[in-house]
N, C-alpha and C positions, 0 to 999 in steps of 0.2 A: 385772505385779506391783506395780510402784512406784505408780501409776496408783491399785489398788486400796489400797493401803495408806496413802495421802494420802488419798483419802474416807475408811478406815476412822477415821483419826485424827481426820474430822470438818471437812476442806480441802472447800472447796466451789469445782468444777472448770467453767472455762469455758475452751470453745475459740476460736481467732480465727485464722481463717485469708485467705489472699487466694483461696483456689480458693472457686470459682463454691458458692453452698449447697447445689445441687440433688445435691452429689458428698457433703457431710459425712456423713449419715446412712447410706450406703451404705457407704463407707470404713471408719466405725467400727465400724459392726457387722460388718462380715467379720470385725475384729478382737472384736466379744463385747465394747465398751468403749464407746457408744456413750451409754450407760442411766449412766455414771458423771459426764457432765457435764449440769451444771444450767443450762448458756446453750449455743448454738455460735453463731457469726456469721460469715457467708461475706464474700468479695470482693463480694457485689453485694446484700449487706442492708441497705446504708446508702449514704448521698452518696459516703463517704469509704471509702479503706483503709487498710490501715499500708503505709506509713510516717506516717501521719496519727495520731494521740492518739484521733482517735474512736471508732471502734471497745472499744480501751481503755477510755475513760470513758461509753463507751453500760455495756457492759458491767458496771461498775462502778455505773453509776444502777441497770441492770434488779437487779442481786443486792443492791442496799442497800447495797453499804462503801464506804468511802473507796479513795483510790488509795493509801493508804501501807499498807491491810491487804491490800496486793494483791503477788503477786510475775510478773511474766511470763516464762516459760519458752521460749526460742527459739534458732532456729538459722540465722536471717540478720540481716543489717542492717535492714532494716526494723521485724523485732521487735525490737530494742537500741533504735534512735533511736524507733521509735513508744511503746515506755515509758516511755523520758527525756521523752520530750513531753505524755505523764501522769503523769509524777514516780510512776511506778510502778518499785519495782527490778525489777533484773534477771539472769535464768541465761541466759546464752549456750553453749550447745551446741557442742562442738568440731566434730560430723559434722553431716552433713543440706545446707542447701540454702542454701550462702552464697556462690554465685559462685565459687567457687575463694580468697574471703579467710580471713583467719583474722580469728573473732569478735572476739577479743580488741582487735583494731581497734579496734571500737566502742564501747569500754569500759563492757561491763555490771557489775555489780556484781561478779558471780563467774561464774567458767567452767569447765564442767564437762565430762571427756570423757566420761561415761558418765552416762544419764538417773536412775540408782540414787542418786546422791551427792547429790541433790535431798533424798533422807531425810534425811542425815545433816543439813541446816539444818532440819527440818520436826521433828525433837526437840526 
Protein backbone atom coordinates (compact mmCIF):
# COMPACT_ATOMS: atom_id res chain seq x y z
CA UNK A 1 0.00 0.00 0.00
CA UNK A 2 2.71 2.57 0.91
CA UNK A 3 4.53 1.64 -2.35
CA UNK A 4 1.41 2.38 -4.28
CA UNK A 5 0.56 5.52 -2.57
CA UNK A 6 4.21 7.17 -3.23
CA UNK A 7 3.47 6.72 -7.17
CA UNK A 8 0.08 7.81 -6.54
CA UNK A 9 1.45 11.03 -5.04
CA UNK A 10 3.49 11.21 -8.34
CA UNK A 11 7.29 9.66 -6.31
CA UNK A 12 9.00 8.24 -9.08
CA UNK A 13 10.30 4.67 -7.73
CA UNK A 14 13.57 3.07 -8.18
CA UNK A 15 14.98 -0.13 -6.88
CA UNK A 16 18.82 -0.91 -5.93
CA UNK A 17 19.59 -3.81 -4.87
CA UNK A 18 22.87 -6.15 -4.35
CA UNK A 19 20.94 -9.37 -5.40
CA UNK A 20 22.04 -10.61 -8.85
CA UNK A 21 19.14 -8.78 -11.48
CA UNK A 22 18.05 -11.85 -13.06
CA UNK A 23 15.93 -12.33 -9.39
CA UNK A 24 14.30 -8.56 -9.36
CA UNK A 25 11.69 -8.98 -11.89
CA UNK A 26 10.66 -12.19 -10.51
CA UNK A 27 10.50 -11.11 -6.71
CA UNK A 28 8.55 -8.23 -7.58
CA UNK A 29 5.96 -9.35 -9.34
CA UNK A 30 5.07 -12.25 -6.99
CA UNK A 31 4.40 -9.28 -4.94
CA UNK A 32 2.06 -7.47 -8.14
CA UNK A 33 4.80 -4.37 -7.49
CA UNK A 34 7.11 -4.78 -10.01
CA UNK A 35 5.13 -2.28 -12.90
CA UNK A 36 5.52 0.48 -9.88
CA UNK A 37 9.25 1.09 -10.29
CA UNK A 38 10.71 3.11 -13.12
CA UNK A 39 14.62 1.89 -12.90
CA UNK A 40 15.65 -1.51 -10.74
CA UNK A 41 19.41 -2.16 -10.80
CA UNK A 42 20.86 -5.43 -9.62
CA UNK A 43 24.28 -6.49 -7.82
CA UNK A 44 25.78 -7.16 -11.21
CA UNK A 45 24.39 -4.26 -13.62
CA UNK A 46 27.19 -2.13 -13.06
CA UNK A 47 31.20 -2.25 -12.09
CA UNK A 48 30.11 -1.31 -8.64
CA UNK A 49 27.54 -1.91 -5.79
CA UNK A 50 26.54 -0.33 -2.48
CA UNK A 51 28.23 0.30 -0.53
CA UNK A 52 29.63 2.19 -3.57
CA UNK A 53 27.48 5.84 -4.54
CA UNK A 54 27.27 4.24 -7.90
CA UNK A 55 24.66 2.65 -8.40
CA UNK A 56 22.88 5.66 -6.54
CA UNK A 57 24.08 8.17 -8.92
CA UNK A 58 23.72 5.94 -12.13
CA UNK A 59 20.28 5.91 -11.02
CA UNK A 60 19.91 9.36 -10.54
CA UNK A 61 21.55 10.25 -14.22
CA UNK A 62 19.01 7.32 -15.91
CA UNK A 63 15.70 9.28 -14.02
CA UNK A 64 17.12 13.07 -14.59
CA UNK A 65 17.38 14.46 -10.70
CA UNK A 66 19.69 15.46 -8.69
CA UNK A 67 20.84 13.45 -5.55
CA UNK A 68 19.30 15.95 -3.08
CA UNK A 69 15.50 15.21 -4.84
CA UNK A 70 16.35 11.77 -3.99
CA UNK A 71 15.65 9.94 -0.63
CA UNK A 72 17.08 6.31 -0.24
CA UNK A 73 15.07 4.01 1.66
CA UNK A 74 17.03 0.89 3.40
CA UNK A 75 17.65 -1.54 5.80
CA UNK A 76 21.36 -2.15 6.09
CA UNK A 77 24.62 -0.38 6.21
CA UNK A 78 25.43 -0.49 2.98
CA UNK A 79 22.25 1.49 1.95
CA UNK A 80 23.08 4.39 4.83
CA UNK A 81 26.87 4.70 3.86
CA UNK A 82 26.11 4.18 -0.13
CA UNK A 83 23.68 7.31 0.09
CA UNK A 84 25.92 9.52 2.37
CA UNK A 85 28.49 8.78 -0.58
CA UNK A 86 25.70 10.34 -2.97
CA UNK A 87 24.82 12.99 -0.54
CA UNK A 88 21.58 11.36 -1.00
CA UNK A 89 19.20 11.33 2.41
CA UNK A 90 18.37 8.74 4.07
CA UNK A 91 15.39 6.12 5.91
CA UNK A 92 16.94 3.35 7.70
CA UNK A 93 14.56 0.65 8.26
CA UNK A 94 14.63 -0.80 11.91
CA UNK A 95 13.84 -4.72 10.46
CA UNK A 96 15.19 -6.36 7.22
CA UNK A 97 18.77 -7.19 6.50
CA UNK A 98 21.37 -5.49 8.69
CA UNK A 99 23.62 -7.94 10.31
CA UNK A 100 22.30 -8.22 13.54
CA UNK A 101 23.23 -4.05 13.97
CA UNK A 102 21.09 -1.55 14.58
CA UNK A 103 20.59 1.01 11.60
CA UNK A 104 20.68 3.85 13.68
CA UNK A 105 24.62 3.09 13.72
CA UNK A 106 24.89 4.60 10.56
CA UNK A 107 23.31 7.52 10.96
CA UNK A 108 20.63 8.02 8.19
CA UNK A 109 18.82 10.87 8.40
CA UNK A 110 15.60 9.27 9.99
CA UNK A 111 14.67 5.79 11.21
CA UNK A 112 11.90 4.23 10.75
CA UNK A 113 10.31 0.96 12.38
CA UNK A 114 7.53 0.58 10.17
CA UNK A 115 7.80 1.02 6.06
CA UNK A 116 4.23 3.17 6.39
CA UNK A 117 5.81 6.28 8.24
CA UNK A 118 7.70 6.83 4.93
CA UNK A 119 4.22 8.75 4.07
CA UNK A 120 4.14 10.73 6.80
CA UNK A 121 7.52 12.84 5.27
CA UNK A 122 6.12 12.35 1.63
CA UNK A 123 3.14 15.05 2.67
Amino acid sequence: ATLHALKEQGFTLALITNKPSEFIEPILSSFSIFSLFSLTIGGDSLSEKKPSSLPLLHACEKLGVSPSQCVMVGDSKNDIVAAKAANIKSIGLTYGYNYGESIAKYKPNWVFDDFEEILTLAS
